[in-house]
N, C-alpha and C positions, 0 to 999 in steps of 0.2 A: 727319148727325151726324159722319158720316169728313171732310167739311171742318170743322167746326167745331172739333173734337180738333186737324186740322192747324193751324187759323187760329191756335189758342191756345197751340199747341208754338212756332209758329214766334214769337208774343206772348213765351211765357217767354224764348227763347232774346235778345229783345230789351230784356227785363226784365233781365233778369239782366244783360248787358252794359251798362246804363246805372246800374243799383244800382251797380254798380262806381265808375262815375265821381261817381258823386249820393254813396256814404259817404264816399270819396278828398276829396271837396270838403267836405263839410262836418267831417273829421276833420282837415281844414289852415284851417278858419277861414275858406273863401271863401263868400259870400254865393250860395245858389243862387237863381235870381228864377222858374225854371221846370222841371219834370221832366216832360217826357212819353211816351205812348209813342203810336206813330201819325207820322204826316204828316198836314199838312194843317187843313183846316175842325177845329176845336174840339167835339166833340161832349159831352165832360163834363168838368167842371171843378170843384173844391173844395179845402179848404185855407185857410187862416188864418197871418199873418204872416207871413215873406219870402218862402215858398218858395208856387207854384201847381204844384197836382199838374193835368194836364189828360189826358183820353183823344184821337187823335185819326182822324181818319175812316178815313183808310190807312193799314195796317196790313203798313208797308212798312218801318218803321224807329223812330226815336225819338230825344230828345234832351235833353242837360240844358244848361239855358241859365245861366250862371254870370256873374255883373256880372264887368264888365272881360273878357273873352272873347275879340271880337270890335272892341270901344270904348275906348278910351282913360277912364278912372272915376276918380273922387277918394276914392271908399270905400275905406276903410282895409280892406276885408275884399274887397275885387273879387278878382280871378283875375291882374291883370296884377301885383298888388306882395305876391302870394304867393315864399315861395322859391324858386328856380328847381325844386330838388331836386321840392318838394313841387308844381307843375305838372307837371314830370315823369311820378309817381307817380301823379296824376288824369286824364293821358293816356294810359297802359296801364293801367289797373285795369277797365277796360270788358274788353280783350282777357282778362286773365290773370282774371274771373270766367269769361267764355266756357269759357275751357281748363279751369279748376275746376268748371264745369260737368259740364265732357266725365269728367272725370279721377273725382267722385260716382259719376256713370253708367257706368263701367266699375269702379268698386268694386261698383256692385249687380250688373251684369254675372255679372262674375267671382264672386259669391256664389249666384248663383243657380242656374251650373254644379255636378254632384255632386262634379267635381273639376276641378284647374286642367291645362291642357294643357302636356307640357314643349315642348320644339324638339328632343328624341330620340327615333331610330327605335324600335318598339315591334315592327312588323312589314308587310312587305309586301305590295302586292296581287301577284296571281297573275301571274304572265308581266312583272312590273314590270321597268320599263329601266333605276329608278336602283339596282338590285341589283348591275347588274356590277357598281359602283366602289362603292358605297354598302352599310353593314351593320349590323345590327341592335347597337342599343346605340352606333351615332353620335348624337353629340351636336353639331348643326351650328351652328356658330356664326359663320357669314357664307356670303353665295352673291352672287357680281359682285363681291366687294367690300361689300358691302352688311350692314354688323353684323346679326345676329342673337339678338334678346336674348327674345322670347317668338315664342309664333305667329302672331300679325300681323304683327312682321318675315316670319315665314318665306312668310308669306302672298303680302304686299308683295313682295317679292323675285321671289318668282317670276311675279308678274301682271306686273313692270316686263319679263319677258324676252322676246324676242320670237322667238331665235333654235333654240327645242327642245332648247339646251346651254348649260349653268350651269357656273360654275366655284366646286368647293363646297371651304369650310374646314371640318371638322369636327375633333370631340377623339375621340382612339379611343385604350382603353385608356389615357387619359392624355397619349396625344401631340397635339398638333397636326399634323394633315394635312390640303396642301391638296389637292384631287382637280380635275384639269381636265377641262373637255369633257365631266361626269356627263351623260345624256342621260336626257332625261324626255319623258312623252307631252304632247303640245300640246292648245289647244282655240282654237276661233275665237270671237269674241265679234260674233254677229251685227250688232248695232246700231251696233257703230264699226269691223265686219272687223278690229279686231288682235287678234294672236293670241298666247298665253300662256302657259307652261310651267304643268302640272298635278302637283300630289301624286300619286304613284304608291306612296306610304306611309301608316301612321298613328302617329302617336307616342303615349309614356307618360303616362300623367294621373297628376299631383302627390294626395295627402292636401291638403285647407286648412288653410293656419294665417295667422293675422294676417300673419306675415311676407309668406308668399308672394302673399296678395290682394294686399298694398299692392303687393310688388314687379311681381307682373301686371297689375295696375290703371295705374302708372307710368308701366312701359314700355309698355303698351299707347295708354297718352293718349299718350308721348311718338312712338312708331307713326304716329298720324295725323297729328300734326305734322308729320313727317318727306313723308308723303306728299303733305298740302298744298301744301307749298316744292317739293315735285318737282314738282305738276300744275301751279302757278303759271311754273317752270321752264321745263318743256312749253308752256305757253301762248305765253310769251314767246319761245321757241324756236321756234314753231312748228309744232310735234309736234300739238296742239291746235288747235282752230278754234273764234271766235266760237258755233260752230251747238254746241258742246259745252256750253258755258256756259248756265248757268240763272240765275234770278231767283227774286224772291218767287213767282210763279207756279207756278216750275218745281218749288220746294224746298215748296210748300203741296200740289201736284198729289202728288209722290213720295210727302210724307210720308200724305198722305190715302189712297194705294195700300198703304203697309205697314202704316195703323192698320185698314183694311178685309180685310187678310190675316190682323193679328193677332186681330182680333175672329171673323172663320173659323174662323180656328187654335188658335185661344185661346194664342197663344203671344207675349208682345210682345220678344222676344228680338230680333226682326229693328228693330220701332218704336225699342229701345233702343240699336241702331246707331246707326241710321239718324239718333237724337238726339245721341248722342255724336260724329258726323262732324261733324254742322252747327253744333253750335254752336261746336267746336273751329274748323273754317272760317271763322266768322265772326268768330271772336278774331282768325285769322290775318291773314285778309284786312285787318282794321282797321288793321292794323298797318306795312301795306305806306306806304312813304313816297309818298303820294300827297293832294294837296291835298284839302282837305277830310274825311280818312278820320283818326283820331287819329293813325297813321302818318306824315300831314303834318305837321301839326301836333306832334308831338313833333321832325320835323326842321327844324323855325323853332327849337325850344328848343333843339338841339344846335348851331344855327348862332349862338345867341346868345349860349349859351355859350363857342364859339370864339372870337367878336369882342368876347365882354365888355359887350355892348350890345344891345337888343332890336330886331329889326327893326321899321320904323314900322308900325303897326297896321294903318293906311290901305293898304298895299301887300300885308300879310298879307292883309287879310280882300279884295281884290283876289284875289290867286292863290287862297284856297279860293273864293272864288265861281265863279271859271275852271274851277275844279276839279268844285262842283258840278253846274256846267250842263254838265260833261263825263260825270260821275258818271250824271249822268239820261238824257244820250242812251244812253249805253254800258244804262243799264236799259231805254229804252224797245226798244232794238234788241233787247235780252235776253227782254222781255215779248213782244215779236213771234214771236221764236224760240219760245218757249215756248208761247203760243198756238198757232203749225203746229202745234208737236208734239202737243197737246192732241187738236185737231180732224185729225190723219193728213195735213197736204198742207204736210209738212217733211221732207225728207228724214232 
């Protein structure tokens, strides 16, 4: 039952990203001729008139197939003699449901807490180290450098540190003060050894009001964003490694471990993260300009817009194919990784 829940979160999270680009298309007059979700062999099919809705076997991805897309078309409603603006708009509307997704799910979040959490200290733990510099009724509003707008920044901030000393901006009585060298207790995170500066505090819980969900809801969607672009960063930095990266595998496996803890717990507080990262991730990720990911694909629209003319078709759908068969190895090497981990003989 814990994979099937996961099979069909990880389904929504793919639904919902192609609903984006399936209404964007059809609210600009282009001709959709397929919407599916799945990879692969065709297992269910129906529909009447332009559009075939189809299910398909792999349950890896999805895709809305749009005349003129990919082809050069004489239809006055294809994709290629849409407005540029309005392509534009049908290539990030997959990403920005994604995020709307995520951005729902921490509105229910945050509603389902008795109260909202601020970023000011409330009180200390016992023998706590960020006391010397730090005091009750700071109101911390950046640490590295790193804005501080709820408690997932403040979260954020301190997972990103490695070195057991933050340098904290807080408002105290009104002022802005920065405090350097705060020192906090560390913890080591066994599965990747790096290691993390810890809360030696708790802060004040807000009353709810409309204002403050949506404001916490917000900044908390915009939180994960913010984290994505850094571990994507990392990635490309190097900081990260291939063997950290997951797949469909990795992200059906996770989720089926938190909906098997929530049904334990009876708590789905953690399932409700755990959905709001991934599918925020997967907005993100789309979005990266890379061939074949809509990210590409909207940087053919910016380059055509610079030159005032569309690059040839035939050359586009060249590089996203380059692109896909790059896409798949990088997943099959993904799904390998992910199997060790599954079966214990991965580091």
């Amino acid at each position: 039952m814990t994979i099937i829940i996961a099979i069909l979160t990880f389904g929504i999270m793919i639904l919902v990203h192609e609903l984006g680009h399936f209404l964007t298309a059809k609210w600009a007059g282009v001709k959709v001729n397929e919407f599916a979700i799945g990879m692969g062999p065709t297992i269910l099919k129906f529909g009447k008139g332009e559009t075939r809705y189809a299910l398909r076997l792999f349950p890896i991805g999805g895709f809305v197939s749009m005349e003129g897309e990919d082809e050069e078309s004489d239809d006055h409603r294809s994709f290629n003699r849409a407005a540029w603006w309005k392509r534009a708009v049908i290539m990030v509307a997959g990403a920005f449901m994604n995020i709307l997704l995520g951005f729902v799910v921490s509105v229910i979040l945050t509603c389902m807490g008795d109260r909202i959490a601020s970023t000011t200290i409330a009180v200390f733990d016992e023998n706590a180290l960020s006391s010397q510099q730090l005091q009750v009724d700071d109101k911390i509003v950046a640490i590295d450098g790193f804005k501080v707008n709820v408690d997932m920044d403040l979260l954020f901030a301190m997972a990103l540190n490695e070195h057991g000393v933050a340098d904290v901006d807080v408002i105290r009585d009104g002022e802005k003060l920065s405090l350097a060298n705060v020192q906090f207790p560390t913890y080591t995170d066994e599965s990747t050894g790096r290691q993390s500066l810890s809360l030696d505090f708790y802060v004040y819980g807000m009353e709810k009001s409309f204002g403050r969900v949506m404001y916490q809801s917000a900044f908390r969607t915009g939180s994960i964003v913010k984290i994505v672009w850094v571990s994507i960063y990392q990635l490309v930095s190097g900081q990260f490694s291939l063997n950290d990266l997951s797949g469909p595998i990795g992200v059906t496996s996770e989720i089926s471990s938190t909906v098997n803890n929530a049904i334990q717990t009876r708590d789905i507080t953690p399932y409700l993260l755990l959905l709001c990262a991934f599918t925020i991730n997967i907005g993100i990720m789309n979005l990266l300009p890379v061939p074949a990911l809509d990210g590409g694909r909207l940087l053919f629209l910016i380059i055509e817009k610079i030159r005032g003319k569309r690059i040839d078709p035939k050359y586009e759908a060249y590089v996203n194919a380059a692109g896909l068969v790059l896409l798949l190895v990088l997943m099959a090497v993904v799904a390998v990784n992910d199997v060790g981990k599954l079966i214990g003989i991965s580091g």
